[in-house]
C-alpha positions as CSV (number, residue, x, y, z in Angstrom):
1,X,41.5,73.6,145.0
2,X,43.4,76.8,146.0
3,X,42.9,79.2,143.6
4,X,45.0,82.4,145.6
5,X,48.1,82.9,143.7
6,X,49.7,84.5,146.8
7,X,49.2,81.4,148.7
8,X,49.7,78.6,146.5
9,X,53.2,78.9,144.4
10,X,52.9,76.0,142.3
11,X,49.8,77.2,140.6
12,X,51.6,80.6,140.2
13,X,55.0,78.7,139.2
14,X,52.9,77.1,136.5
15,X,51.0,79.7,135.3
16,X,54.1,81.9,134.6
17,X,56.4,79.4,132.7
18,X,52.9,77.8,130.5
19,X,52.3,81.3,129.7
20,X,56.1,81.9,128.7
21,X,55.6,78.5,126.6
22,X,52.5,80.2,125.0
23,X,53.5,83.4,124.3
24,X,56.8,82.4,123.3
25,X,55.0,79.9,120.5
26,X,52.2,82.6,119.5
27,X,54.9,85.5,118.6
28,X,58.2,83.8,118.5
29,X,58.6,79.3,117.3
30,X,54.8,79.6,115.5
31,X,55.2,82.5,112.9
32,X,58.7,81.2,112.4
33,X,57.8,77.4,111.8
34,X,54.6,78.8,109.4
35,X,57.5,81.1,107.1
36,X,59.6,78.0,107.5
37,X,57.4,75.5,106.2
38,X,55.9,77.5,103.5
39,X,58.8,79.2,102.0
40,X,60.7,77.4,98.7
41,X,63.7,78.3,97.5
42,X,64.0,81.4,94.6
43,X,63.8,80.6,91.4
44,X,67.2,80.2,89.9
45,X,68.6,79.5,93.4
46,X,71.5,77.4,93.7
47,X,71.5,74.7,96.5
48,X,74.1,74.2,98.9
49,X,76.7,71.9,98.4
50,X,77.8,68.9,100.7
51,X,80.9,71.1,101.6
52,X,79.2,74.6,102.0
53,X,76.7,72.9,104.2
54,X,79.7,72.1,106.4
55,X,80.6,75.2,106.0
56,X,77.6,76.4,107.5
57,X,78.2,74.7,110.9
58,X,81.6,75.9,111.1
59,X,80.3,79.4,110.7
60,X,78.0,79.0,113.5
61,X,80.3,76.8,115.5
62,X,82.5,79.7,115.2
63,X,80.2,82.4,116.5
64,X,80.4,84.4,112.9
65,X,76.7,85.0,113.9
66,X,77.6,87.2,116.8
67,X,79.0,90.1,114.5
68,X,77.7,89.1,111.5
69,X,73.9,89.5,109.9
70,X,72.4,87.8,106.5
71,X,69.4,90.2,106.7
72,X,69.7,93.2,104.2
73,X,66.9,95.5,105.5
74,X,65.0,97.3,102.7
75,X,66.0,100.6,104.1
76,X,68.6,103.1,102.3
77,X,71.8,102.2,104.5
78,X,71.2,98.5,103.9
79,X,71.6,99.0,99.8
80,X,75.5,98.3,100.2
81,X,74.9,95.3,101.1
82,X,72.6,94.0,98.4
83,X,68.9,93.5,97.9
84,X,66.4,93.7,100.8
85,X,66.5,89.6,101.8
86,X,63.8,87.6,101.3
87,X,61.8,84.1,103.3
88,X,63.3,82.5,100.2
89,X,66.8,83.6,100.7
90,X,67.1,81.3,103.8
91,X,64.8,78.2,102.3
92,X,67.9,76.0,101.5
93,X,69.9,76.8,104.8
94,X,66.8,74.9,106.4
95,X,66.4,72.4,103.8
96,X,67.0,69.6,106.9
97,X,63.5,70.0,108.6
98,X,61.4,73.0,110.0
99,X,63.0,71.9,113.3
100,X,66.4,72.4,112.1
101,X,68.1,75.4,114.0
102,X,70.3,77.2,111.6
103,X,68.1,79.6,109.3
104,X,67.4,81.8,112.9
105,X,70.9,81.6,113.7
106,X,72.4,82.7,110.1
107,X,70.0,85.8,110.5
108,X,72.3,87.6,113.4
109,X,71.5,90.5,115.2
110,X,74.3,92.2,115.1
111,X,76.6,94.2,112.9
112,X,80.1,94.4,114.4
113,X,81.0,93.3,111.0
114,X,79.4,93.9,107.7
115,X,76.3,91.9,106.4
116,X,77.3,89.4,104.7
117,X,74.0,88.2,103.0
118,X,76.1,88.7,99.2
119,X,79.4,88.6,100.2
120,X,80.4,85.6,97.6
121,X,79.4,88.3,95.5
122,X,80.9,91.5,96.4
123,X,84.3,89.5,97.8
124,X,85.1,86.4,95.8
125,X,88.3,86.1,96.0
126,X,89.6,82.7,97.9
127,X,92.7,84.1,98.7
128,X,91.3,87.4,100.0
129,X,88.8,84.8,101.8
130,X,91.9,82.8,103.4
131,X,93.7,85.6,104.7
132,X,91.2,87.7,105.8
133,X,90.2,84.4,108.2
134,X,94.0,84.1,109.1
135,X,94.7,87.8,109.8
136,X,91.8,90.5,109.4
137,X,94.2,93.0,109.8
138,X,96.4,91.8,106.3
139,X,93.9,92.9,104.3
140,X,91.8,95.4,106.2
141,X,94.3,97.1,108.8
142,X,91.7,98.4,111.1
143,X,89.7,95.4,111.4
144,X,88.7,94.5,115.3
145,X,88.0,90.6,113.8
146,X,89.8,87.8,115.9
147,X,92.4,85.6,114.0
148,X,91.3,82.2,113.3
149,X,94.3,80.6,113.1
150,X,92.7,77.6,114.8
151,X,91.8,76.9,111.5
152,X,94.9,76.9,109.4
153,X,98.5,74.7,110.3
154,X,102.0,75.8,109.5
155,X,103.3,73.2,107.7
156,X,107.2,73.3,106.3
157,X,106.8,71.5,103.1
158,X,103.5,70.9,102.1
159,X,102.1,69.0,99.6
160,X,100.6,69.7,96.3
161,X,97.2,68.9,97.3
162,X,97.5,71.7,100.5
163,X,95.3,74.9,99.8
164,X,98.8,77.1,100.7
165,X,97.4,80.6,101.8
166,X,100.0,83.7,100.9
167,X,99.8,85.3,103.5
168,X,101.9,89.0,103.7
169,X,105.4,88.8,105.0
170,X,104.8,90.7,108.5
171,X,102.2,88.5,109.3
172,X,103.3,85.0,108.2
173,X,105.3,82.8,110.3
174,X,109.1,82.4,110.5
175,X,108.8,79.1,109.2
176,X,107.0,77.1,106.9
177,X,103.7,77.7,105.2
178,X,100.2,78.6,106.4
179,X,97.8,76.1,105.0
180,X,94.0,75.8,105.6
181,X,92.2,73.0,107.0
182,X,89.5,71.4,106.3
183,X,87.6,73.7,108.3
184,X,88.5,76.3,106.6
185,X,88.1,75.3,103.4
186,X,84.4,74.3,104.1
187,X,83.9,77.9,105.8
188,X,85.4,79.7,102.9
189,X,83.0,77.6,100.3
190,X,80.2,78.7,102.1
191,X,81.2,82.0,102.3
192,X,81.6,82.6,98.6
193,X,78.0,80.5,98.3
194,X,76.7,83.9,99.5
195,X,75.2,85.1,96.7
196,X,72.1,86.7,96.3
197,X,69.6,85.8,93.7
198,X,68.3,88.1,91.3
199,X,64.7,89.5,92.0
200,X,62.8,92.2,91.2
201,X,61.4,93.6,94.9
202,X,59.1,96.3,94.2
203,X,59.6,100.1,95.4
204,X,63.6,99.1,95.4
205,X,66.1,100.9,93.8
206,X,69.7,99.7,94.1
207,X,71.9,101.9,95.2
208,X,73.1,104.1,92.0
209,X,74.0,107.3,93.7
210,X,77.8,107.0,91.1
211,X,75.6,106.8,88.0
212,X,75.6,110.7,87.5
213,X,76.8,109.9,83.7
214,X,73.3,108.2,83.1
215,X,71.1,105.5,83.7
216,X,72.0,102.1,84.6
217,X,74.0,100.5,82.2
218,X,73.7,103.3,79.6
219,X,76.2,106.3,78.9
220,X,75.6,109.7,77.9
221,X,78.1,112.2,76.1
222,X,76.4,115.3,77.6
223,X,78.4,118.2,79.0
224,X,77.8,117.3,82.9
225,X,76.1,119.6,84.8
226,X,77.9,122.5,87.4
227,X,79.2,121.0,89.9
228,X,79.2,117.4,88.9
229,X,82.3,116.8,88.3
230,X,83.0,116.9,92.4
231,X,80.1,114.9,92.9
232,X,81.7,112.2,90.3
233,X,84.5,112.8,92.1
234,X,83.2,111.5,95.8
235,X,80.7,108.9,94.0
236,X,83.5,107.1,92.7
237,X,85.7,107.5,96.3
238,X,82.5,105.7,97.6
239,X,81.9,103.4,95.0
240,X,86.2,101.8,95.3
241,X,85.8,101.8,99.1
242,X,82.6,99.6,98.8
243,X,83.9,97.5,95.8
244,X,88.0,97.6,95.8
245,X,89.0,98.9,99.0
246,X,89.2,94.9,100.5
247,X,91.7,94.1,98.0
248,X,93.8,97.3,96.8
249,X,93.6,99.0,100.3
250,X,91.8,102.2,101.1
251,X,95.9,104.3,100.1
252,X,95.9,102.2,96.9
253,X,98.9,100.4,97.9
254,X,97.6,96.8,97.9
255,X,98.9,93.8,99.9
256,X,102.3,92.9,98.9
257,X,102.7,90.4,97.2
258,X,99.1,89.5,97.3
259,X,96.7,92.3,96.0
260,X,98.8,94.7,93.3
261,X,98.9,98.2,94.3
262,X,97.2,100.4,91.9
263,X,99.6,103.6,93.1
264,X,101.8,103.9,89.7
265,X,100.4,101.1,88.2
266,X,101.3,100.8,84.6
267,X,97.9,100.2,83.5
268,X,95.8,102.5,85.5
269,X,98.4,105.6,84.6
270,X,98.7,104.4,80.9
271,X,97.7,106.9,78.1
272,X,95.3,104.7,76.8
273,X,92.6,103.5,79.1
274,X,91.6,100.6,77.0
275,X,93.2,98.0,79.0
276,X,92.3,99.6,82.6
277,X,88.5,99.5,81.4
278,X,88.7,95.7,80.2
279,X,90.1,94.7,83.5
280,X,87.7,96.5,86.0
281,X,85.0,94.9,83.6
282,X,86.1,91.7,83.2
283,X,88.5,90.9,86.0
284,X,92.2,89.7,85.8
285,X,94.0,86.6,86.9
286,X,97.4,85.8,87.2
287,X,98.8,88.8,86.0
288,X,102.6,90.1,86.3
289,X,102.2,93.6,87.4
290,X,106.7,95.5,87.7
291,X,108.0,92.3,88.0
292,X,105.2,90.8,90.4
293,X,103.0,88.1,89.6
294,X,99.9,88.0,91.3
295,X,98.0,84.9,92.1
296,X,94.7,86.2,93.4
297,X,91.9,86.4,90.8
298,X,90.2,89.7,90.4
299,X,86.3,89.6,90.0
300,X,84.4,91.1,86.9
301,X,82.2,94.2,87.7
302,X,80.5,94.2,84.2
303,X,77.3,92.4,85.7
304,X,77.1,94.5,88.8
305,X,78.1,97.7,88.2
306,X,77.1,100.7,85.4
307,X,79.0,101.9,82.9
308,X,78.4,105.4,84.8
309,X,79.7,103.8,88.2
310,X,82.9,102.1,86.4
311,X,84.1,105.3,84.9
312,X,83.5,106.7,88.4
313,X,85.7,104.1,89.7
314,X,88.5,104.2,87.1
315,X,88.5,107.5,87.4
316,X,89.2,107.9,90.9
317,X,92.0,105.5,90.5
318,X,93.7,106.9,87.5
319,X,93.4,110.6,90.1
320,X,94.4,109.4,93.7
321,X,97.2,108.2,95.4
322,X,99.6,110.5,93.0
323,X,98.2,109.0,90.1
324,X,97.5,111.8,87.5
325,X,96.1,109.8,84.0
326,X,93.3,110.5,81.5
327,X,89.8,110.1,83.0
328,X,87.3,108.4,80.9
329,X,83.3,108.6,80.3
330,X,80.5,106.2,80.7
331,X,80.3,106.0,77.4
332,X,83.7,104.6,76.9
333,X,82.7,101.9,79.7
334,X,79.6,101.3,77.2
335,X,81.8,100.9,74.0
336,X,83.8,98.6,75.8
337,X,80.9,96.7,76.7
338,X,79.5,96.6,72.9
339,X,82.6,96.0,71.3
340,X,82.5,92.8,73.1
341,X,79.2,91.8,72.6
342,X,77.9,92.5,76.2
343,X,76.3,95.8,75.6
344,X,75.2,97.1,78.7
């Protein structure tokens, strides 16, 4: 047999692509199979449903995975977006076999859009969801995110079984109403099925760079240091743009009709901050806000958030946008909490 690899190409041809195939298995299909077949979901985790697992495949069907990661590094930029991910995290996305091809494609590689490895979390509203599919730009005007309208139909007189999506005025159409498909549906379900679950994951610290009233979950009545009040100040700046923003809009102003506008609201530039403290811990539905009732559900921030990072928030809203109210303390946020029951 020739053994010169300059003379005979089909020893050469197949030398090169087996030694692809086995390098390729060695660094790439083997370690990944091996994590695969040994990884069970976390305890506590929920499974997916018939509907988010359809939801799944219209995220990847989409391409979602080209801007979009579900890998939360365990480095200090990553901590907006949640816990450093886990094997675990991605056992029930591959629940169909080891062969099964989505748990590499949910993992993305790129971040043209945010992670989105606890977005059910940090965005769970289903009408934020819906338009934010329909129009990006609706609720987040500087979005570069294509519109999937593919995914919705204009209907004139839907019926009462059709998930109807308020969308704002400038961007709905001249007639009838937007209504989500199927498709749509299933996409936002699994969307909102984002949620990470609780570990400890040692040597990480969530992010608590607003908890400059105290520790986690406590309060403190001490005279803040020199300085600290404009380091309250940006905390809680950062802390609404990574938590609020989406809804209420970087100015405050909202989206009509959709998301109230927090500039001149009656409870956030009330005397008494009682009420404004109960809502950003507890989250509000269905409320009538100068004439205005508002469909979308607000999320509660009790379990995620300190009672030093909530008075961060609440105070930056009750001082921006023109707003000039009482600010209030962590521990005000804390007897909230215990006067409830839920002392945090």
């Amino acid at each position: 047999m020739n053994w010169d690899l300059n003379t005979n190409h089909w020893l050469l041809l197949s030398l090169v692509f087996f030694g692809y195939v086995a390098l390729a298995w060695i660094f790439g299909f083997g370690p990944a199979f091996w994590v695969q077949s040994h990884t069970q979901p976390l305890p506590g985790a929920k499974p997916m449903t018939a509907t988010e697992r359809q939801g799944l495949q219209v995220y990847i069907a989409e391409g979602c995975v080209a801007c979009h990661t579900q890998q939360a590094r365990p480095i200090p930029m990553d901590r907006v977006w949640g816990r450093p991910s886990v094997p675990g995290d991605y056992a029930d996305v591959n629940a169909l076999g080891i062969l099964h091809p989505y748990a590499p494609a949910v993992l993305g590689s790129e971040r043209t859009g945010p992670d989105l490895s606890n977005v059910g979390t940090r965005q769970p509203s289903k009408v934020w969801q819906y338009i934010h599919l329909y129009q990006p730009r609706a609720v987040s005007p500087h979005s570069i995110m294509p519109a999937f309208h593919w995914l919705f139909k204009v209907v004139e007189n839907p019926g009462s079984d059709a998930v109807v999506v308020p969308v704002p005025k400038q961007y709905a159409p001249a007639h009838g109403e937007v209504v989500a498909t199927q498709r749509a549906q299933a996409l936002v379900a699994y969307l909102l099925s984002l949620q990470q679950t609780p570990i400890k994951i040692p040597g990480f610290e969530p992010d608590k760079s607003a908890a400059s009233g105290g520790a986690a979950g406590g309060a403190t009545t001490q005279q803040a240091p020199a300085g600290q009040g404009k380091q309250s100040a940006a905390n809680g700046a950062k802390l609404y743009a990574n938590h609020c923003a989406t809804c209420h809009q970087g100015d405050g102003e909202g989206v009509a009709g959709t998301f109230p506008p927090l500039a001149g609201d009656p409870v956030v530039t009330a005397d008494d901050p009682a009420e404004h403290i109960e809502t950003v811990l507890h989250g509000a539905h269905g409320r009538t806000i100068n004439g205005q009732t508002y469909a979308a559900q607000m999320p509660p921030f009790a379990g995620q958030l300190s009672n030093a990072q909530i008075a961060a928030i609440i105070n930056h809203e009750r001082t921006s946008w023109g707003n000039d109210a009482s600010t209030v303390t962590a521990a005000d946020v804390a007897k909230a909490r215990s006067e409830e029951g839920q002392d945090g």
